[in-house]
Steps between C-alpha positions, in 0.01 A plus 500: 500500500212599693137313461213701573081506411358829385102581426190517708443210794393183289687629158837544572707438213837309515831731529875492474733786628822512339761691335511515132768500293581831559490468889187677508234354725199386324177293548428228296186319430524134616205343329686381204659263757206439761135634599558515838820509799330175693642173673457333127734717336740478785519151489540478137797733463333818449756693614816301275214563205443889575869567507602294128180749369660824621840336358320467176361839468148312511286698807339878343546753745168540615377838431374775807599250777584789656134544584365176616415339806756345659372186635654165729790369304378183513163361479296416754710205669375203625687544855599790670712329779638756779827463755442707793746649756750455261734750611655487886436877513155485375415189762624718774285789419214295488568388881640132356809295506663399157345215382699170459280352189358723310138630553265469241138611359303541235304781317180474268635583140269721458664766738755535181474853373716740249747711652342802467146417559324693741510298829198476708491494916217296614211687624564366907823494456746692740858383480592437115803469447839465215697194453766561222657144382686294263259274285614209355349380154498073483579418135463144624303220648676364811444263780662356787851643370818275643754779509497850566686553198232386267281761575681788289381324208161571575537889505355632175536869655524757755194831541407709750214466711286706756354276759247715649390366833236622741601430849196476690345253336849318431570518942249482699586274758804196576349274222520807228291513175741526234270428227276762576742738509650445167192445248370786449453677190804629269677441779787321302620754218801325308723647214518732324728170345692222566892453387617139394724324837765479299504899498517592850646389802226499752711461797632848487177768396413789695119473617366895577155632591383868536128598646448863337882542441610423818748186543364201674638211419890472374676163496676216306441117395798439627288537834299202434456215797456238199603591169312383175650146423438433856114621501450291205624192595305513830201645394494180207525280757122625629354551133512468120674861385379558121633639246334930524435431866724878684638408808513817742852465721412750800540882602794656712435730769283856479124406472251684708458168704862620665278794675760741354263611206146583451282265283402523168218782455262628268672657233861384558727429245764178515800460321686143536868469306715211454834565343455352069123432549325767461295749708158486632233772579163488653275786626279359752099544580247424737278238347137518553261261658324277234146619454232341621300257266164653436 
């Protein structure tokens, strides 16, 4: 079972993937069930309710999906909470040693895009550049966790997210600007869905990105410095994790920061892959300069 959000930005309409009876793939209208893929219907066992309605027969297909917008799989969360240098080979590329505890940031939520928007590069900008990563869906409130091992439970889902980063304004100098460098606009596409934890084992998923067909990025999860229970745990130790909140777990090695590969230019296209959840695709443009009020 897949969970996705198809229609225009501010009308997507609530979707389940699945196979029907016949094992054919088919989409299935979810608002029978609930209006909208959010932290309330996470935390109110959405995803145990979606699954007795396609056991019942009760979700229509939902006609000419084929044709819609495909928009973030989830809506706009509340937190989008980042691990950074989460993969030794990654840290070493980017001139640093692995980190002993993991390294964490934040990005506005309203940097979340669909997967296949078109993907702006700010007007001054000069070095933008791809972050494929794992993104973790909180079906849960937690705080100050006791035990690593409670923090499966609060793992509604898994998706695949594009952490686009621009690295001038994210390193300019020993003290760094991270949060400059990660807020700017649609520069968090998520989806095209999210699968259920209990359907995918995300220590073991391929993580791939291509810049106009050519391979940049190829690695595993099995690569990660701190692994998802672990991130959790330590990042509820610093915060209240909500139920909707997506939880971005780092990028291996082969972004343009490494020196090996150009930066993302006008009129690129980006393809970002993780093994089960789904593929993402953005053709990228310069943005313009807002006018000038008259």
């Amino acid at each position: 079972m897949k969970i996705a959000r198809l229609g225009d930005q501010g009308q997507e309409i609530p979707v389940v993937i699945a196979l029907d009876s016949a094992g054919v793939e088919r989409v299935y209208d979810a608002r029978p069930v609930t209006s909208a893929i959010d932290g309330a219907f996470l935390s109110n066992d959405g995803i145990a309710a979606l699954r007795t309605a396609l056991a019942n027969e009760s979700l229509p297909v939902l006609d000419n999906a084929d044709g819609l917008r495909i928009g973030s799989p989830i809506s706009r969360p509340n937190n989008v909470v980042c691990v950074g240098m989460n993969y030794a080979a990654h840290a070493a590329e980017s001139g640093a040693e692995p980190p002993t505890s993991p390294v964490v940031f934040l990005k506005p939520n309203n940097t979340v895009s669909g997967p296949f928007d078109a993907a702006p590069i700010p007007p001054n900008s000069a070095k933008y550049d791809w972050e494929v990563e794992l993104g973790i869906v909180v079906g849960r409130e937690v705080s100050y966790l006791s035990d690593v091992s409670e923090a499966a439970s609060a793992v509604a889902g898994y998706l695949i997210a594009n952490d686009l980063s621009e690295r001038e304004y994210q390193l300019p100098g020993a003290a760094g600007q991270w949060t400059k460098g990660k807020s700017l606009p649609k520069s968090t596409p998520l989806g095209p869905w999210f699968v259920p934890a209990d359907a995918i084992d995300a220590s073991n998923l391929q993580l791939q990105t291509w810049v106009n067909g050519e391979p940049r990025q190829n690695s595993n999860t099995t690569d990660l410095i701190f692994d998802v229970p672990t991130i959790i745990h330590h990042l509820s130790q610093y915060m209240v994790l909500e139920a909707g909140d997506v939880i971005l777990t780092g990028t291996p090695e082969g972004v343009a920061l490494s020196g090996r590969f150009p930066y993302i230019q006008d009129g690129d296209v980006v393809e970002v892959e993780i093994a089960g959840l789904g593929r993402q695709r953005q053709e990228f443009f310069r943005a313009a300069p807002a006018a000038k009020q008259a």
